[in-house]
N, C-alpha and C positions, 0 to 999 in steps of 0.2 A: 172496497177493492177486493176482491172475491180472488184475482189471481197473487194476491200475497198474504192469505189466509194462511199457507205450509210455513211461511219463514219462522224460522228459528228465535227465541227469546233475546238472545245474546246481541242478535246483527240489530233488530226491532230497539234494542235498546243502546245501540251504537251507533245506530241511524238519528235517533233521540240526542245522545251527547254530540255530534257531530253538529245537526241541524243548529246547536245555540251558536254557535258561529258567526259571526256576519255571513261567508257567502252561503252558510247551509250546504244541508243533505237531502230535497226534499225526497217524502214516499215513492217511488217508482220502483219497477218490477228489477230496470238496468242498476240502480243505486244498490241494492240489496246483493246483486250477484255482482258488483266489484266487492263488495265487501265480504262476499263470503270467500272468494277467489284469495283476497289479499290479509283477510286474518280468519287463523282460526277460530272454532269458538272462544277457546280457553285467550287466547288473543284477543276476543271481540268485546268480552267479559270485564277482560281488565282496561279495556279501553275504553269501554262505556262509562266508566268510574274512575276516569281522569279528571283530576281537577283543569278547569280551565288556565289557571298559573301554572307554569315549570312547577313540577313537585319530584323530591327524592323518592328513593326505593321505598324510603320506611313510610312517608307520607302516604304513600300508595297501597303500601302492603295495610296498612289499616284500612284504608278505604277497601280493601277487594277481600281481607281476611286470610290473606294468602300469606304463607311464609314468607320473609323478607329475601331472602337470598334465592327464593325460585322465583320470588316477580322482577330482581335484577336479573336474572339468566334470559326471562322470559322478556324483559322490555330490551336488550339489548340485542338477542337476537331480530327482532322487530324493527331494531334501528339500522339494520344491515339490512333488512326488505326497503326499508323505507318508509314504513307505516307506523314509525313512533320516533322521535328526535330525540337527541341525549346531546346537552351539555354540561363539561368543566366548568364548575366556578376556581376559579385562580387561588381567592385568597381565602375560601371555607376550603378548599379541597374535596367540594361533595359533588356529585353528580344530579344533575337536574333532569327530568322527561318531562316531554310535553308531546298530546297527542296533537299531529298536525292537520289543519283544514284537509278538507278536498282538493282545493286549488287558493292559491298557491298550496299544494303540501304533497299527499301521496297519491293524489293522479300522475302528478309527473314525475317525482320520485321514480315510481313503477317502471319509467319507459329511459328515463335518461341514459341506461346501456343496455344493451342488449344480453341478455342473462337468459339461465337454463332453469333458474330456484323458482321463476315464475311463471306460470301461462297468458304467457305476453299476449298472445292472439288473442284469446279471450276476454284478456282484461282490456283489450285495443276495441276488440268488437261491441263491448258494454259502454267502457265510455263513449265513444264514437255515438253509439246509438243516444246516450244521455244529452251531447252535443250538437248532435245532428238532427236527428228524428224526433227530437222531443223540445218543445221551448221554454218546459219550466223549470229548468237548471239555470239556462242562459239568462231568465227574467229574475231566477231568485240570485245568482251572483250581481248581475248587473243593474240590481233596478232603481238603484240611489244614486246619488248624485256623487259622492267619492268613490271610486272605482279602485282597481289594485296596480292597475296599470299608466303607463303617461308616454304619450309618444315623444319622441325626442327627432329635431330638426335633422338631415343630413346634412352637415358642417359644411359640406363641399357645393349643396346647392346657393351658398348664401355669400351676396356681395361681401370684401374684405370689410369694409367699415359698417357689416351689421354684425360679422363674427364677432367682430371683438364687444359687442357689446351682450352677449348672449351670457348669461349667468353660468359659470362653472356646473353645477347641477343641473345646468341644463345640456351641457354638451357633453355628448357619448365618448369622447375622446380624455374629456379632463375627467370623467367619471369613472373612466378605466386607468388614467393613470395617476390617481388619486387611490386607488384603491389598495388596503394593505396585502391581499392577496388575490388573484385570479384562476378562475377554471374555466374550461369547455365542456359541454354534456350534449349527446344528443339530441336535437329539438323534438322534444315530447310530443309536439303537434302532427309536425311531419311521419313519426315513427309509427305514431298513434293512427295515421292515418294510410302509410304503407299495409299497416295490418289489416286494414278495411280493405284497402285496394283501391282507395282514393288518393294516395300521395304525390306527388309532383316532383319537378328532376333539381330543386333548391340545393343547395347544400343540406347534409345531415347532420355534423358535428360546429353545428354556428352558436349555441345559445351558452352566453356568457354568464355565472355567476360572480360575484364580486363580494369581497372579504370575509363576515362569519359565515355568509351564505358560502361560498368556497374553501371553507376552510371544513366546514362542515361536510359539503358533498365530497371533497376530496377523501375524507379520512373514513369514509364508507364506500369509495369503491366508485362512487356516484357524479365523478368530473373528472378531469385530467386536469392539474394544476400546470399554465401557461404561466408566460412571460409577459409582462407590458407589451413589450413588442408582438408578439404574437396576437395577442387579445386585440392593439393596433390595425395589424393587420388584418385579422377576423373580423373589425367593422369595416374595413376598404371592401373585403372580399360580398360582405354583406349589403354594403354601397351599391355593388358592380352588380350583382342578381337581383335588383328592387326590390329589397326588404326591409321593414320598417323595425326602426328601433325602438323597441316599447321596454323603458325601462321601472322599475320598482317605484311607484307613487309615493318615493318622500326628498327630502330635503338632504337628510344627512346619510352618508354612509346607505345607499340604493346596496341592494343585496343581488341585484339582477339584471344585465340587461337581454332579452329575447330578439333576436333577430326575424320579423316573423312577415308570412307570407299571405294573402289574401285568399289564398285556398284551402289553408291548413288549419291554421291557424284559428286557435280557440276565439278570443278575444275580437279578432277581428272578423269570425264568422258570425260573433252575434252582431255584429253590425250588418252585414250581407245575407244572412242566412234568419236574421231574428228583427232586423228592422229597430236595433236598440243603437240607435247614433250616440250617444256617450258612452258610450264602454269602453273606450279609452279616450285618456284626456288629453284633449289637443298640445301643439306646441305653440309658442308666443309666434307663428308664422302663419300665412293661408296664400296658396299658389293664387298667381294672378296671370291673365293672360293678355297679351298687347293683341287685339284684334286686327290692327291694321299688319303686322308683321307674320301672326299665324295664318297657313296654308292649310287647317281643320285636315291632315294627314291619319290625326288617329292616336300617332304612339304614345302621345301622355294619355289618354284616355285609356288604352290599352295596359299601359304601366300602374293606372292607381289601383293600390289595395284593396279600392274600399268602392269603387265604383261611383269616385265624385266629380268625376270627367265626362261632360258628356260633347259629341260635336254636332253642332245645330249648321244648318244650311239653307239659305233663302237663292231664288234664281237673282242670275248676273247677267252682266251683259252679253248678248253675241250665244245667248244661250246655253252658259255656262255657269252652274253654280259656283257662288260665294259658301265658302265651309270656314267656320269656325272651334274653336274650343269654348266651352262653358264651364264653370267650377263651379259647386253646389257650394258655398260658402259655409252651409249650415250644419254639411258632415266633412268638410276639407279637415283633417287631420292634422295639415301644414307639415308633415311629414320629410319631402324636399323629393319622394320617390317619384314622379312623374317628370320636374326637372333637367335632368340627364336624358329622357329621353328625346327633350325638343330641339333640333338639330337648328332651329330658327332664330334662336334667341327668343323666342316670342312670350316665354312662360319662365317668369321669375316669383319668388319668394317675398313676400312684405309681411313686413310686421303686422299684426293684427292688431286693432282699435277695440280698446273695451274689452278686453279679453277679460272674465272674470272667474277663475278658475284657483280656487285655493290649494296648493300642497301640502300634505300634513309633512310635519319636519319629522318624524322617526316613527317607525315603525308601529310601535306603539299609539303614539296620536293618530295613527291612518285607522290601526284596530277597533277604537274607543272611538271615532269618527263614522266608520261605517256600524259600528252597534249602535250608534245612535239614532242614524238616521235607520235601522232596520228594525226600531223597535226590540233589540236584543241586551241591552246596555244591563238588564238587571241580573242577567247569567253572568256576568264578569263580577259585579258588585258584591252578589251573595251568593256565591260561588263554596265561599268555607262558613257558610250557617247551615247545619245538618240538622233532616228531618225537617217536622212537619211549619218550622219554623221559616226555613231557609226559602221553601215552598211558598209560604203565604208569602214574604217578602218578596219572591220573585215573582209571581201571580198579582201583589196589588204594585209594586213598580211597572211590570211591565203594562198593566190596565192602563195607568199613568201614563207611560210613554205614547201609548194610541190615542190618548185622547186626543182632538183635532187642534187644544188649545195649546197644549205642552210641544205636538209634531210643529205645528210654525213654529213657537221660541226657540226650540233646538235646532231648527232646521234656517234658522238665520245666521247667518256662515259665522259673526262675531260675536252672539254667543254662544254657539257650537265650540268653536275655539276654546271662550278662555272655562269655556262648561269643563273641556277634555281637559286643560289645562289644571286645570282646581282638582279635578278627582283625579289626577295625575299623581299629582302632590300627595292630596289626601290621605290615599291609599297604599303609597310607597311603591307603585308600577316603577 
């Protein structure tokens, strides 16, 4: 790659620490200029030389050689960009950093309010271009089979006696008001994409955070901390503009829910834009349509996200087309966004048959779930073995993990589990 010969040591090997990731950093010319844009070098330095655990200032300052009390001035300014997270433990009283992903982490960070500290436009125009003009971000976040993200039904397209049987976790409603805290941020995508000059007339201030994730964005500047009811209200409002609720892929305590749009929208561009129909994980629903009652007008087809409505038309009598609706079963989201739009009744919601889609229950299990399946699981493991030691360890595990016979047994969803499960334990995650 002859055009990123000039990049600097610092970014080259921040690119490096980043990339062990599940979703990755891969080499490109746009990857290197968010990075230079959103840390300095002295930034990119110590950020390279993150351990992949939360570690303290001192943990760090050993690792980077740097005095202890300029690498806390220096990681906390950082955590005010958004390009490094800091938490409170309660009952040590120390402070924790952890550098965060790409996405979920300081791509969106960057854009969640609109700020002078940073050159928004540029950093809109880089990733944009990373998202849009390029497919090997979109293949390396999404190319596994556990994703970051999960759609979630709209409560309102759904008979009363299937509501009630739809699991708490699964309904955007009991997920927000289950939650110990809530915020509002601007949707990263949409922002991300006014600065292109691609953006659409959605709402801007829709994407919900929920408890440490909210607690967290709030106390940098990074959400506006809501009411239940308000946050309520911001899924009605989000109902009303067909946008699909893609909330945080776990079980316990979701950290997110994104209100998001078929045009903007990261996650669901790689579905329309990259041709990766799992990128996000369906809901236990898939729209269905009464042929004899559908007038094939259009508006659900016009309403889906994702472009899984299509309307087919054969001649009728008296030389008049018969039009129908079709739903591509195989990328329906089951979403509930098309729903609302059918003035006919003709297009209702059903349960799906066979659905085989596992949730990792915390946060964690999702992490050690997609390093698994990415071939990455040995940068977590030997992450605190230094030097030439830690290296070989991670170079013959990860040989391991590629091999064709270790990818099936991991990649068979029930030992995958209790695999995450045991080194869970093991390791004290």
């Amino acid at each position: 790659m002859a055009h990123l010969n000039n990049i600097k040591k610092e970014y080259i090997e921040l690119r490096e620490r980043l990339d062990r990731y599940p979703v990755g950093a891969p080499e490109t010319k746009d990857m290197y200029e968010v990075l230079r844009l959103l840390f300095t070098e002295e930034e990119a330095r110590i950020a390279s030389r993150m351990p992949m655990a939360p570690a303290t200032a001192g943990k760090i300052a050993r690792r980077t050689g740097i005095e202890k009390d300029k690498v806390e001035k220096i990681l906390t300014e950082m955590s005010f960009k958004g390009s490094m997270m800091d938490f409170h433990h309660q009952r040590s009283g120390k402070t924790f950093y952890m550098l965060p992903p790409t996405v979920v982490g300081f791509f969106e960070f960057s854009l969640m309010r609109r700020r002078e500290d940073l050159p928004q436009k540029e950093l809109a125009e880089a990733m944009h271009n990373i998202f849009e003009n390029d497919d090997i971000f979109a293949h390396e976040v999404f190319q596994q089979q556990t994703q970051v993200g999960r759609a979630l039904v709209h409560e309102t397209a759904l008979p009363d006696d299937d509501i009630t049987e739809v699991l708490d976790w699964e309904r955007a409603s009991m997920i927000v008001s289950e939650a110990k805290k809530r915020a509002v941020s601007l949707c990263y995508c949409l922002h991300k994409a006014q600065h292109a000059g691609k953006g659409c007339d959605k709402p801007e201030e829709i994407c919900l955070s929920l408890g440490q994730g909210a607690e967290w964005l709030t106390s940098k500047n990074l959400g506006r901390e809501i009411s239940k009811e308000e946050a309520l209200d911001l899924l009605a409002a989000a109902r009303e503009h067909g946008l699909v609720h893609i909330a945080d892929n776990i079980v316990r305590e979701p950290t997110f829910i994104c209100n998001c749009c078929g045009c903007c929208c990261g996650m669901l561009g790689a579905i329309n834009n990259h041709g990766i129909s799992n990128a996000v994980h369906t809901t236990g629903f898939i729209a269905s349509v009464d042929t004899d009652a559908c007038k094939g007008c259009g508006k659900c087809a016009r309403r889906c996200p994702i472009n899984a409505i299509t309307i087919k038309e054969k001649p009728g009598k008296n030389g008049k087309k018969i039009k129908w609706a079709e739903v591509d079963k195989s990328i329906c989201l089951g979403c509930g966004v098309c729903e609302s739009a059918c003035k006919f009744d003709a297009l209702t919601m059903k349960k799906r048959k066979n659905r085989k889609v596992l949730t990792p229950q915390s946060t964690l299990d999702r992490i050690l779930t997609m390093a698994i399946e990415r071939g990455k699981l040995q940068h977590f493991l030997f992450d605190d073995v230094d030097g030439n030691t830690g290296e070989f360890l991670k170079n013959i595990f990860g040989a391991v993990l590629r091999m064709p016979l270790s990818k099936k047994i991991l990649l068979n969803k029930e030992l995958k589990s209790n695999f995450v499960e045991f080194i869970t334990k093991k390791s004290g995650m």
